[in-house]
C-alpha positions as YAML, in Angstrom:
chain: A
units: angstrom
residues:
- id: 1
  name: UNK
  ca: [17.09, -6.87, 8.67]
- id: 2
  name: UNK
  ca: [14.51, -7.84, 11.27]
- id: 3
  name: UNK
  ca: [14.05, -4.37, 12.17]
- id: 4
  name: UNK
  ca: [12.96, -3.80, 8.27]
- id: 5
  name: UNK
  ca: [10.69, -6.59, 8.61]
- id: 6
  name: UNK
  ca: [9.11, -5.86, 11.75]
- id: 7
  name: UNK
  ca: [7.89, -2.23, 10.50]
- id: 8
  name: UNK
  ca: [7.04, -3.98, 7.35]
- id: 9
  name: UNK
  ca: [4.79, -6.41, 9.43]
- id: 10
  name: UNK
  ca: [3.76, -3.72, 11.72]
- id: 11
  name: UNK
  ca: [2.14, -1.21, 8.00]
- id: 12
  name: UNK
  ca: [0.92, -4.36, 6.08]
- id: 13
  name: UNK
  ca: [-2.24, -3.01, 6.47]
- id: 14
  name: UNK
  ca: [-1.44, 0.30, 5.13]
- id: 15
  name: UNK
  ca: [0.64, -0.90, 2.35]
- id: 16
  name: UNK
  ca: [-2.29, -3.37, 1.50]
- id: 17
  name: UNK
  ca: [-4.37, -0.30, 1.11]
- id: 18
  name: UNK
  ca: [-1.80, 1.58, -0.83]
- id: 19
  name: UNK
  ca: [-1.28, -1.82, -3.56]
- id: 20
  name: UNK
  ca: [-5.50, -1.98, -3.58]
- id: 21
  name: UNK
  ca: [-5.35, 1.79, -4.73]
- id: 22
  name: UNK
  ca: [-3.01, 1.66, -7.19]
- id: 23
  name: UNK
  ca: [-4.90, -1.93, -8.78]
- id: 24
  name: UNK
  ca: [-7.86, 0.52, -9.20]
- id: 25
  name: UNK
  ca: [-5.88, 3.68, -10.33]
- id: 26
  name: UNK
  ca: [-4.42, 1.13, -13.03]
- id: 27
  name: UNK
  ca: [-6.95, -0.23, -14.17]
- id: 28
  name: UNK
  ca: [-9.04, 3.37, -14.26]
- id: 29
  name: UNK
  ca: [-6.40, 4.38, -16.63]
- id: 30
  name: UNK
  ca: [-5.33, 1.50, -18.91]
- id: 31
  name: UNK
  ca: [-8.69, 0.09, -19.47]
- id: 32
  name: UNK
  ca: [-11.29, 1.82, -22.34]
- id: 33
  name: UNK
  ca: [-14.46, -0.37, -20.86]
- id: 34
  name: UNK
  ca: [-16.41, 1.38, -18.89]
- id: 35
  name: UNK
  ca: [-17.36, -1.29, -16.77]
- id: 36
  name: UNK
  ca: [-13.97, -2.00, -16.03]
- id: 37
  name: UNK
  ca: [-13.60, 1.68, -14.81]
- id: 38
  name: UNK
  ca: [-16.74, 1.60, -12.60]
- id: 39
  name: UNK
  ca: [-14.81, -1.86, -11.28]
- id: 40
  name: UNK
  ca: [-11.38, 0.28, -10.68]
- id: 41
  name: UNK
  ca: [-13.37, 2.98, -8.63]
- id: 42
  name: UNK
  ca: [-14.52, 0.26, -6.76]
- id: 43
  name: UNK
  ca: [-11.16, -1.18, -5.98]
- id: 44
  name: UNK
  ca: [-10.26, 2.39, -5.24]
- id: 45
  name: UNK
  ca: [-12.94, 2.91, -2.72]
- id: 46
  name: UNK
  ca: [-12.07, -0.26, -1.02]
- id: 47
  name: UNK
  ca: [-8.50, 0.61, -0.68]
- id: 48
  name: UNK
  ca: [-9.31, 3.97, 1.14]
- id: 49
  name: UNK
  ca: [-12.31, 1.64, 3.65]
- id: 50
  name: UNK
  ca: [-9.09, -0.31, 4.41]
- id: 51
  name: UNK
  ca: [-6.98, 2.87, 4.96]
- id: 52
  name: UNK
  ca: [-9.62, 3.97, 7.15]
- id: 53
  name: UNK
  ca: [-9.68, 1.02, 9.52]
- id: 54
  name: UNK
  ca: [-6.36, 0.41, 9.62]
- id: 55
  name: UNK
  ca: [-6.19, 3.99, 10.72]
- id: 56
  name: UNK
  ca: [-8.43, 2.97, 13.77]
- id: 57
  name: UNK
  ca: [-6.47, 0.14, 14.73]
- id: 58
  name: UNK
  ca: [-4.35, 0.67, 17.87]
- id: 59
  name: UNK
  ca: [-2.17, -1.92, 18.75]
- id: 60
  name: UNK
  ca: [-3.52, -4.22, 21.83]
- id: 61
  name: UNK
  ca: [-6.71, -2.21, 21.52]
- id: 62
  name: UNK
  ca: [-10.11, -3.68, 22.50]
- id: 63
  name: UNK
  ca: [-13.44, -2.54, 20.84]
- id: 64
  name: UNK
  ca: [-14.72, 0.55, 22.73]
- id: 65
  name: UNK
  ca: [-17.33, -1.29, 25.02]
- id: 66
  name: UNK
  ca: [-17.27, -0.26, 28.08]
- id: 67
  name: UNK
  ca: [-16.30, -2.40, 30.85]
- id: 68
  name: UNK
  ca: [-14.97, -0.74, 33.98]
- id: 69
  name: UNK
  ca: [-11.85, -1.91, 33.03]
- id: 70
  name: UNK
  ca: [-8.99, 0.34, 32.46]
- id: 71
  name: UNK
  ca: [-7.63, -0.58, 28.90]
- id: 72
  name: UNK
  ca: [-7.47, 1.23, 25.44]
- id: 73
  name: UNK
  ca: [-9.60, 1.23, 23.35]
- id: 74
  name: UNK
  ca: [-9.62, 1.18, 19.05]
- id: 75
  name: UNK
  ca: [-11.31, 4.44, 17.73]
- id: 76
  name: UNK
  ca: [-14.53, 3.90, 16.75]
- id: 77
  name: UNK
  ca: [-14.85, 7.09, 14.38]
- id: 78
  name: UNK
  ca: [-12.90, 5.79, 11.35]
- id: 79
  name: UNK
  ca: [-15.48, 2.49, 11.39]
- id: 80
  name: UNK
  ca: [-18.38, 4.88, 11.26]
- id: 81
  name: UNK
  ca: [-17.21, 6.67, 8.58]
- id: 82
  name: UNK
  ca: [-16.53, 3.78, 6.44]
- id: 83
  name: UNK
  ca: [-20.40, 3.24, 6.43]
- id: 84
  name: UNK
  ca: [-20.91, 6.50, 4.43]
- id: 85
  name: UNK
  ca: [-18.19, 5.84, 2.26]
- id: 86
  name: UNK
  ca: [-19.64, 2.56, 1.68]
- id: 87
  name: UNK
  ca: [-23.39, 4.55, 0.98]
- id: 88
  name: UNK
  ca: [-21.85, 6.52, -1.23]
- id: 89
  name: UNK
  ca: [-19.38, 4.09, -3.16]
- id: 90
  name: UNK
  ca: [-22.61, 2.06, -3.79]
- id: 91
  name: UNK
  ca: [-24.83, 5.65, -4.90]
- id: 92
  name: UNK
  ca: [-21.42, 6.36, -7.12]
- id: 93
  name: UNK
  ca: [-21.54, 2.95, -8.77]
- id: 94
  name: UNK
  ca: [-25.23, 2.56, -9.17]
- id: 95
  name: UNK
  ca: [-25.53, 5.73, -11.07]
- id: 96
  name: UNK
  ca: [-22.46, 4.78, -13.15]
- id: 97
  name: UNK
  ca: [-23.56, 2.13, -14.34]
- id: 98
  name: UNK
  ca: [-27.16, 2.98, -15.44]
- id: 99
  name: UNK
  ca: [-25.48, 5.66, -17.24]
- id: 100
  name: UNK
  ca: [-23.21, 3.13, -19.27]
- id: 101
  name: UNK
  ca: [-26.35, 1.17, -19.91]
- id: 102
  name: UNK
  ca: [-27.87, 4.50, -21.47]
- id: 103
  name: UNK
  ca: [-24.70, 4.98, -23.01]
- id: 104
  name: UNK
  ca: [-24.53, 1.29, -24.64]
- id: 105
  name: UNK
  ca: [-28.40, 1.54, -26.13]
- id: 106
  name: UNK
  ca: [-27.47, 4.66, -27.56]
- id: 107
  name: UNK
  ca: [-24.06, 3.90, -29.00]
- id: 108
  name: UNK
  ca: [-24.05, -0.07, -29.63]
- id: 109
  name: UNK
  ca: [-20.59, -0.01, -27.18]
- id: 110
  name: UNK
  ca: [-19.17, 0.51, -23.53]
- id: 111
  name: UNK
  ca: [-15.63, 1.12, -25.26]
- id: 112
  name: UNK
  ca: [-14.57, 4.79, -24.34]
- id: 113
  name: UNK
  ca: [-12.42, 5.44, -27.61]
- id: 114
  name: UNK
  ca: [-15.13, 3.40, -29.90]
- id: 115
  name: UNK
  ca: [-17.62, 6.00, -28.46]
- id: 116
  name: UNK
  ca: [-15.37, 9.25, -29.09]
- id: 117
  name: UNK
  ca: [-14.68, 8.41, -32.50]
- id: 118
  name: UNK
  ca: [-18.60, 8.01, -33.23]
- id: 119
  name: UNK
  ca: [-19.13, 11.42, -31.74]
- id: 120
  name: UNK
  ca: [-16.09, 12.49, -34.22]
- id: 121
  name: UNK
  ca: [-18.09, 11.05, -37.07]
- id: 122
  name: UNK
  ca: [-21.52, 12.40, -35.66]
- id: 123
  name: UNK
  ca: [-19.86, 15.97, -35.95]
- id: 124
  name: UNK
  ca: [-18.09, 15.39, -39.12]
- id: 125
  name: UNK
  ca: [-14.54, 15.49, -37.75]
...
């Protein structure tokens, strides 16, 4: 049983990623708001920043300054690629919402099934 929780102990990190992603895949799909979607892409992209550190992370690692010493050293790559994501996340969400702003002044709602069943009625289905 210790065993068990010892790996546990030793992933939380990845399984903290992997419950994050699934929060935002949930709420992607259950919700109808769009603003609530935008938010679940959010909690998505944080969930794969996490990933990506914990990916980094080596166990009694120190950050990769060098010293003289002879030690190991956590891998700087995934930390740099996080700031990307993080450029892009932000580009993603920006542009998201100004679209459900455009979206709202033209329809009167953010509600994803309110606005497909005035586009029925704008084509006469």
């Amino acid at each position: 049983m210790s065993a068990l929780l010892e790996s546990v102990l030793d992933h939380i990190n990845y399984l903290g990623a992997m419950a994050l992603f699934v929060i935002g895949l949930h709420t992607v799909v259950t919700h109808s708001n769009l603003i609530k979607k935008i938010m679940g892409i959010n909690i998505m992209g944080t969930a794969v920043f996490l990933f990506f550190v914990a990916i980094g992370n080596v166990t009694d690692g120190v950050p990769p300054i060098i010293t003289g010493e002879d030690v190991i050293y956590i891998n700087p790559l995934p930390s740099v690629l996080i700031l990307t994501g993080i450029v892009v996340v932000v580009s993603i969400t920006v542009y998201s919402l100004s679209l459900v702003v455009r979206i709202y002044e033209t329809h009167g709602t953010v509600d994803q099934k309110e606005i497909a069943r005035l586009n029925d009625e704008e084509a006469g289905l």
